[in-house]
N, C-alpha and C positions, 0 to 999 in steps of 0.2 A: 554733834555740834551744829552741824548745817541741815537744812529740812531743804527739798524740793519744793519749788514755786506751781501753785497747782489755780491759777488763775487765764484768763483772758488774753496776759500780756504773752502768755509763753504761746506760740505757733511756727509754721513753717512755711518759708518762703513762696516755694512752688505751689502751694493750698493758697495762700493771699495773691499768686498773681490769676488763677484762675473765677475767682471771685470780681464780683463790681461794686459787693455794697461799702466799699469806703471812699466810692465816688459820689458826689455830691454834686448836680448838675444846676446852674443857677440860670431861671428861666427868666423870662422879661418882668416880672410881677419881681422878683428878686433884685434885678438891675435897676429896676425903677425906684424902687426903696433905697437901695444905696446910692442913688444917684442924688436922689430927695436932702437924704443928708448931709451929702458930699458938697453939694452944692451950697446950705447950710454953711455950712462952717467955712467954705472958702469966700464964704460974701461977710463975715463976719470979720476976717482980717487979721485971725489968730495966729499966728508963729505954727508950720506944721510940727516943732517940737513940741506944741501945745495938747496936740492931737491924744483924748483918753476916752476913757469908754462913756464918761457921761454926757457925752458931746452926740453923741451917732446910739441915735437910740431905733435899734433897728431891729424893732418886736417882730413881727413876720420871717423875720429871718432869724430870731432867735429860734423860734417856736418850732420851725421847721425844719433845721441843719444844724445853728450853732451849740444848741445845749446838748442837742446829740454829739458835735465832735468832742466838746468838750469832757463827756462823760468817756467818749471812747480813748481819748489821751491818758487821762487819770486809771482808769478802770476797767480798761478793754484795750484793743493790740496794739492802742498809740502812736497810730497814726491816722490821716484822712487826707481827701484828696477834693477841693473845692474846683470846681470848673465853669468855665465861659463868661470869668471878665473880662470887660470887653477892653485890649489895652493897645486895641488900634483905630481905634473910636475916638477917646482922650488925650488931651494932652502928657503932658508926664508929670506935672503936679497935680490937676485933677485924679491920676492913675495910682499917684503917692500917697493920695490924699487918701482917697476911696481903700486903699489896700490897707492903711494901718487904721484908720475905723472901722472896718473890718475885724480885724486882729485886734483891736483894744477890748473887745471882748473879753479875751483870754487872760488880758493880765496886763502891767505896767511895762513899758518897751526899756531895757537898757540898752547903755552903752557901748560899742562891739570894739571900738580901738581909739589909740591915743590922740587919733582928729577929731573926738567928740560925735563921733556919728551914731544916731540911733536908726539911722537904716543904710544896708550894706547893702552896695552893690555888686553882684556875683558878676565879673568878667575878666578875662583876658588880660592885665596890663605887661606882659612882658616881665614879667619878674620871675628869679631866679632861687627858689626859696632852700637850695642848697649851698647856694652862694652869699644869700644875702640872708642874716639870723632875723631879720623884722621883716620880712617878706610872709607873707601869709597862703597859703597855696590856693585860695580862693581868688587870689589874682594871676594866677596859671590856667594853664590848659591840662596837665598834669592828672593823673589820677591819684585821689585824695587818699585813700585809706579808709576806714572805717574808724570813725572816733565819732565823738560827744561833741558839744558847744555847750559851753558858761551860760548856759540858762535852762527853764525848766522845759519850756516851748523853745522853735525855732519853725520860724513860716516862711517861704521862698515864693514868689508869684514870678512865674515866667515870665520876659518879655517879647522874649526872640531864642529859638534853641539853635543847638550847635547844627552842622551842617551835614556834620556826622557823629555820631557819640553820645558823649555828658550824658549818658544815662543815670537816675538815682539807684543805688540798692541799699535796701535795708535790710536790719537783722536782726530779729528780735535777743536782747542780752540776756535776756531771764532765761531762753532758750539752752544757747550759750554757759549760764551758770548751771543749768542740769546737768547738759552733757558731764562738766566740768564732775559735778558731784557724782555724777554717776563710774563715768570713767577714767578721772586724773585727779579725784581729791583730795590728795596731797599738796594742790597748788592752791588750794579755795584760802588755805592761814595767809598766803603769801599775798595775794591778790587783794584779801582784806586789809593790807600794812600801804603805808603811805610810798608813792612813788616819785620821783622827783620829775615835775614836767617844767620848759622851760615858756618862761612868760611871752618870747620874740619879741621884747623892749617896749612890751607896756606895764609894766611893773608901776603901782603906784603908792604913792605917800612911802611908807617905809619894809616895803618888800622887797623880798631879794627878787632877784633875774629869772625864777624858778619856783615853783611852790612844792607840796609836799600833799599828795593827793592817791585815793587808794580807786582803783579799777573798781571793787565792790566797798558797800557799806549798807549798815541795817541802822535803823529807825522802827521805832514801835512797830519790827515784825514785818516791817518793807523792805526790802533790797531794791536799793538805789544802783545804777553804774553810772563810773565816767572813762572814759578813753579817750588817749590820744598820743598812741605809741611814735609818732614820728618828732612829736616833739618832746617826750621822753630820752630818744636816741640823739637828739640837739642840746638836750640839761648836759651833757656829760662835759659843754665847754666851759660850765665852771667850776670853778677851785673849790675841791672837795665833795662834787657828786660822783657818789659810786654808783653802777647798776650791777647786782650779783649776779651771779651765772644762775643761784635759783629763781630771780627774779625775771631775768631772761626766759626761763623757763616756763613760767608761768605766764608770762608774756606772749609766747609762741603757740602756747595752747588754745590763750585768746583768740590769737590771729588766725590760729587753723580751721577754727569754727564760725567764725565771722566770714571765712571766704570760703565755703563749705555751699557748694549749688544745691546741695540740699537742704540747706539752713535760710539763705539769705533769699528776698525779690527783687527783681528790678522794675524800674515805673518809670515812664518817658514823657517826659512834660511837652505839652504843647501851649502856645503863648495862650495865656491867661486863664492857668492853672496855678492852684494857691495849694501847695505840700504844706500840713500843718503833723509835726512831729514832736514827740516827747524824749526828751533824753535822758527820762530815768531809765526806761526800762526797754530802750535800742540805741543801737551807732546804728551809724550811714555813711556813705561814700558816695562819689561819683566817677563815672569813670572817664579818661580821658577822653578829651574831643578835637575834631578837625574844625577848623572856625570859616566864615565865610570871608571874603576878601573883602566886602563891603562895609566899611564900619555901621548900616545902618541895617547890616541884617548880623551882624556878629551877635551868638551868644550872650544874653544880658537876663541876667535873675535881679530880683530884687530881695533883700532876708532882715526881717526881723529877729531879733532876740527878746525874749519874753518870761519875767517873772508872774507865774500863773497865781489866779484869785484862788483862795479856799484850795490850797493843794497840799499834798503831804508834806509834811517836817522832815527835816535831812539833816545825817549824822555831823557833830561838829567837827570832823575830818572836811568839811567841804570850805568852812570858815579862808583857811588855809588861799584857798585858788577861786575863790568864787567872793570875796570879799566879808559876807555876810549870809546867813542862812535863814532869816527873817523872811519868811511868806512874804511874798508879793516886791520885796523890795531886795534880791540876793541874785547874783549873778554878774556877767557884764564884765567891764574893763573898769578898774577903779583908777580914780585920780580924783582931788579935790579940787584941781582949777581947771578941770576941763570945759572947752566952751562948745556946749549938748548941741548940734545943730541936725539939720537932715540934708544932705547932699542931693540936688539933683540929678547928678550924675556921676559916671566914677572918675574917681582921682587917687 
């Protein structure tokens, strides 16, 4: 029934950390072009929700990084590592600006939660996301787990790392699904079947509090993954979500190979490093951090969420938790009155 993934996307942690080609180092000839049309657009006086790829027309860096990452997301181990934006140079809306023209390459920005924000800021607020069910763990110091994000892409530019910690690990899923088939697949039907994750109160228009979402799914002969077992283990506060003991099951298998040093890498960002990742075919994590005392050296990412141009179709199991499964326009946090803005800072 299930065939083994014998592609690009399947590798191993320890082999990609001793490697460099999926860093991308950007020299002054590159900062100059982006700067070119950064500056463009902010003299033009457009709304940065404005901000799409036909604005920032940045052929030189096409030609020479971006169609490369791009083909390595889709079709190779899906991820890359952009480096030496300068984001202590700029202001912080010229750094905003410059980062999601950038990233508009890849695809249309959604929505990440019910304040309308189409870019999220990774840090620290003091939130308690076992306490509080809309707490989101990206507003912790906490260590995150391995799971997916509601979209096809997800891009993080460093601004300031932690003091100690927050390191990223990746893991390739398709990896993950081998094992699975090789040595537990018995769990591969279960893992295919819809799972219940909870929304943390951005449910929109007429969704419940939880969608109904399977870990694997196939599309013309591609296996897709989504993860996100912690908010899995938080559906069960509503009335009438069951999790089975074989679901459990199969869930624990996940997580044994996802945290498996010989499966996963870690990658340590330094400021004005841009992580460009695919969350078909990996999770990610990060792992706890010590923060600085200083709020102006504390910890601060910045992340896009990105439905990608010309990318594969996904099964209508995704409908469900992602809103819509239409190219270029599926992912995000759905609501129909929301008011789309971009924050310059966290809140």
């Amino acid at each position: 029934m299930f065939s083994k993934v014998n592609d690009e996307s399947v590798w191993f942690g320890p082999d990609q950390e001793k490697k460099s080609d999926w860093i991308y180092n950007l020299d002054n000839d590159d900062i100059q072009e982006i700067e070119k049309v950064t500056d463009k657009f902010l003299l033009s006086k457009l709304p940065l929700k404005n901000i799409k790829n036909e604005y920032f027309n940045l052929e030189n860096l096409k030609k020479k990084y971006l169609n490369k990452i791009d083909n390595e997301l889709k079709n190779g181990r899906g991820f890359a590592l952009m480096r030496g934006m300068p984001v202590h140079k700029w202001d912080r809306e010229k750094i905003i600006t410059a980062y999601m023209g950038v990233c508009s390459f890849f695809g249309n920005f959604r929505v990440q939660n019910k304040k309308g924000h189409l870019l999220g800021h990774i840090k620290d607020l003091g939130k308690d996301t076992k306490k509080d069910f809309n707490a989101r763990v990206y507003e912790t110091s906490y260590r995150q787990t391995f799971h997916s994000d509601r979209s096809d892409i997800v891009t993080l530019l460093c601004l300031n790392k932690a003091k100690k910690g927050g390191e990223s690990l990746l893991v390739s899923s398709m990896t993950i699904f081998n094992k699975i088939l090789e040595n537990h697949p018995e769990h591969l039907t279960t893992l295919f079947e819809p799972f219940p994750l909870d929304r943390r109160g951005e449910e929109g228009g007429n969704q419940k509090g939880y969608s109904m979402t399977p870990v694997y799914s196939e599309k013309n002969g591609k296996i897709s993954s989504y993860f996100l077992r912690q908010y899995l283990e938080s559906s069960k506060r509503f009335e009438g979500v069951v999790i089975t003991d074989k679901q459990r099951a199969a869930l624990d298998i996940v997580d044994k190979y996802a945290n498996d040093e010989k499966l996963y890498m870690r990658m340590t960002f330094e400021p004005g490093d841009i992580q460009v990742i695919y969350n078909h075919t990996l999770f990610h994590d990060r792992m706890s951090y010590e923060d600085f005392e200083d709020e102006n050296k504390k910890r601060h990412l910045l992340r896009l969420w990105i439905s990608a141009f010309n990318d594969r179709e996904l099964s209508e199991k995704y409908e469900d938790r992602w809103g819509s499964i239409k190219i270029g326009q599926r992912g995000g946090v759905f609501d129909q009155n929301l008011d789309i803005n971009i924050p310059l800072e966290a809140n």
